[in-house]
N, C-alpha and C positions, 0 to 999 in steps of 0.2 A: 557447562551449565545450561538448562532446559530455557528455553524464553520462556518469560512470562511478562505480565502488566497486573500492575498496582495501582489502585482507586484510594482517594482519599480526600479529605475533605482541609481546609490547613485557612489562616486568614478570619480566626473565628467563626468555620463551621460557613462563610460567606463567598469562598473559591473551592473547586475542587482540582483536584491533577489527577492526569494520570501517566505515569510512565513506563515506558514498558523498555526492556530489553529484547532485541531480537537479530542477535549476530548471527543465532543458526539458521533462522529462515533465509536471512540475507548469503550466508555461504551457498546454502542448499542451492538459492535463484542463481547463484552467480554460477556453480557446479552445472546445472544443467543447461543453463542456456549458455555456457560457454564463452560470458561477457568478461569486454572489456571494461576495464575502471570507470569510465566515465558513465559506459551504461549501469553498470553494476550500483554505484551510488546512484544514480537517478531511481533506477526501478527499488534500489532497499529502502530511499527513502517515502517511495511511496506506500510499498510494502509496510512498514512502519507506520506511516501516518493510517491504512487503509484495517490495523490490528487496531490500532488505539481507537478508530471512528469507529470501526465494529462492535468494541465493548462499551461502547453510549449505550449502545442501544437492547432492546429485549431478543430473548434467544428464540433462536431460529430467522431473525429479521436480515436480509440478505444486503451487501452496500457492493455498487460497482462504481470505482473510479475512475476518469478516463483524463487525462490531464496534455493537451490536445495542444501540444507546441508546434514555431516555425524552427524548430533545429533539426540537426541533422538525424538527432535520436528518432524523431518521427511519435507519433502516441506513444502511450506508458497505459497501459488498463492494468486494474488492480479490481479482484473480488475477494470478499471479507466476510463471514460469517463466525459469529461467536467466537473471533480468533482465529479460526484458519482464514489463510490470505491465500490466493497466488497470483501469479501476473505475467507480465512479457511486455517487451516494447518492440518497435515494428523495424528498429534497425540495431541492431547489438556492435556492430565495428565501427565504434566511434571514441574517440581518444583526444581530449583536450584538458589542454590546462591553465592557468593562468599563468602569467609571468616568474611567479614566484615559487611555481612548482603544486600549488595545489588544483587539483579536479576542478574544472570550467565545467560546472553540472548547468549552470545558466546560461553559456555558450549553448549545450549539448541538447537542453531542452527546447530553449527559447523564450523570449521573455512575450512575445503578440501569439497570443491564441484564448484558449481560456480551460478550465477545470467546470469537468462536469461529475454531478453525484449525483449517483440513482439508488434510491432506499427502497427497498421492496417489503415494505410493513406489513404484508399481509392484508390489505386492503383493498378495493376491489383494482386501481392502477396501480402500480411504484409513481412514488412521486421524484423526481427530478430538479434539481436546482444547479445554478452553473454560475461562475463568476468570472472574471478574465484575467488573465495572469500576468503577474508584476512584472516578476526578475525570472524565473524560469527556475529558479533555485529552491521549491518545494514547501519548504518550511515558513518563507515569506509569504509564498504566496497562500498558504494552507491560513494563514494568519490573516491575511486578507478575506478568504471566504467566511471563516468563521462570521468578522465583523458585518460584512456585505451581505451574504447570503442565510445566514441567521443568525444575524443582532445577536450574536455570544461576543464581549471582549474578551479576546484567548491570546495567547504566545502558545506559539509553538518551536521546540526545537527537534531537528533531527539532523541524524550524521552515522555518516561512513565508513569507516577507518580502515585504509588496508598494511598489507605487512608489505616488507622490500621486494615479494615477491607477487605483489599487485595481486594479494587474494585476502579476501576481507578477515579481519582479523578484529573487530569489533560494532556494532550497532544497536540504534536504538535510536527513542526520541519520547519528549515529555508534549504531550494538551495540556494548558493551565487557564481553565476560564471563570472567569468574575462571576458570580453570581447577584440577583437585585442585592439592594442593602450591603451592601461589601463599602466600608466606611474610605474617607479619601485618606486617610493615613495609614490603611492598611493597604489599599492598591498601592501608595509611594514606596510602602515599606518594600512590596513585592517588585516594583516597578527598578528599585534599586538594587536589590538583590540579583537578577535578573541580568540588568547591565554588568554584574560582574564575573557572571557563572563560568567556568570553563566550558568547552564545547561538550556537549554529551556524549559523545564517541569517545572522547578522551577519560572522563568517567569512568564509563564501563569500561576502557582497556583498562582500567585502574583497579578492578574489580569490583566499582561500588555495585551496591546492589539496584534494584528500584526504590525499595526502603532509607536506603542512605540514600539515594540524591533526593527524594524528598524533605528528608531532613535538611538537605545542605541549601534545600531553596526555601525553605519554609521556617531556618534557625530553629527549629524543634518544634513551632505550632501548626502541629497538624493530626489528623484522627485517621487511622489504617480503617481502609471500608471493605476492599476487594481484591480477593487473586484471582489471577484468571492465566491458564496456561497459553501458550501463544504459539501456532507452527504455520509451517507451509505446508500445505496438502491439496493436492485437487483430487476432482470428485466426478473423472473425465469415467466412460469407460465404454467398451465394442457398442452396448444397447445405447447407450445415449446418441453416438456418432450415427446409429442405424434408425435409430428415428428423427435423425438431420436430414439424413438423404430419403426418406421415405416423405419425409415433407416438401421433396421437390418435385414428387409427384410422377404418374405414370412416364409419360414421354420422357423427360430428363431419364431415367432409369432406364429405360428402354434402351436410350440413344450408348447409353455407359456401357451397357452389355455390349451392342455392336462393336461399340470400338474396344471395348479391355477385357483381357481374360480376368484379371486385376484390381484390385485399385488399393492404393493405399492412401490412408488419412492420418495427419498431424495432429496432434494439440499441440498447441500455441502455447498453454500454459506449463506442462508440465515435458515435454517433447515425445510422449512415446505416442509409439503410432501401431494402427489397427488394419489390418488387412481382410480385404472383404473379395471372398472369390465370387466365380460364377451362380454358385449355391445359392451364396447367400443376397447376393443381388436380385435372384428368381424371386426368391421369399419375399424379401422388399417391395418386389412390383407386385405380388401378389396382394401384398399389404397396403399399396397406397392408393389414394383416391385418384 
């Protein structure tokens, strides 16, 4: 099944949701970057969270996340446009768990650091806002910024799941925010429902849809507003990396050529890499200031 994310309005027309499935971006992050479990959940749930923050906003508006723990995982960055996501954290060989056998993603992240979010709205800066992080476990804390960083009451859930052979085999996560005028009977109704949800990885390995688990959180009052398809894709490529190093300028370039016949460059987000001979490093210094 294609990820996608469902908008809706539910709580008399006074909360919206939105939930999205996204196991296949979460395989894909997990297939390239060659992660272990604990990373793999950390980075799909931000993955997740970073598809859902995406589709708030109007198209073409760019969101980068950076959720800046003391664990061993080290950063988590996530970028999000109209639903493409992708991302990377800065240590992938980490593996913990709790006592009980579940994924220690709040060991791995860190619970002191903080979550930072940059919206590029086409305006004349991006604007930035940042909050400090709870539990290290994504979802709590994603529920903390909303309140802290912009006054939305929201829950959020997000989750995981992998098969016996520690490769993800279901994801996804719901935003549910209050909107003004949302009556106190109708937040308890939700507030209680809520307390009783199974986890949402558990869900969607169940096949629900994003359409059923909004029903199942909303007991049927709710109104379908939006689909929106949801992938992992980055948008790295040779010209983009060559006007990286063109903006380090003559001498850097210079010095590169002395020393390398060579060079080759990474992306971070999607791992394939670009090589740049002699050639084309001449060009470069020709090109820069």
């Amino acid at each position: 099944m294609q990820d996608y994310l469902q908008k809706a309005y539910c709580a008399n027309g006074c909360a919206r949701i939105y939930v999205a499935t996204t196991t296949a971006m979460c395989k894909h992050a997990q297939e390239i970057h060659n992660m272990w479990p604990t990373f793999a959940a950390a980075l799909g749930r931000v993955l997740t969270i970073g598809a859902i923050m995406s589709s708030t906003y109007k198209s073409g508006e760019h969101l980068t996340i950076k959720v800046c723990g003391d664990g061993p995982i080290g950063q988590i960055t996530v970028e999000a446009t109209d639903g493409k996501v992708r991302g990377f954290v800065h240590n992938p060989g980490v593996y913990l768990t709790y006592n009980n056998g579940h994924l220690n993603v709040g060991a791995g992240v860190g619970s002191n650091g903080e979550i930072v979010v940059i919206k590029d709205l086409h305006m004349r800066e991006p604007f930035s806002s940042s909050c400090e992080l709870r539990s290290g476990e994504i979802a709590d804390d994603f529920t903390y910024y909303f309140a802290a960083s912009e006054q939305i009451p929201s829950s959020v859930a997000l989750g995981v799941l992998f098969d016996k052979d520690a490769k993800v085999k279901a994801a996804g996560g719901f935003l549910l925010q209050i909107m003004p005028g949302c009556s106190d009977e109708d937040i308890k109704k939700l507030e209680d429902k809520l307390s009783k949800i199974r986890p949402i990885s558990e869900m969607i390995d169940q096949n629900m849809t994003p359409e059923d688990i909004i029903k199942e959180i909303t007991d049927g009052d709710y109104q379908l507003l939006e689909t929106k398809p949801l992938s992992y894709e980055c948008n790295c490529s040779k010209e983009k990396f060559a006007r990286g190093i063109i903006s380090l300028g003559k001498k850097e370039i210079e010095d590169i050529i002395k020393t390398n016949e060579n060079i080759e460059v990474n992306c971070n987000f999607c791992q394939k890499k670009y090589t740049f001979d002699k050639k084309d490093l001449e060009d470069m210094l020709n090109k820069a200031k």
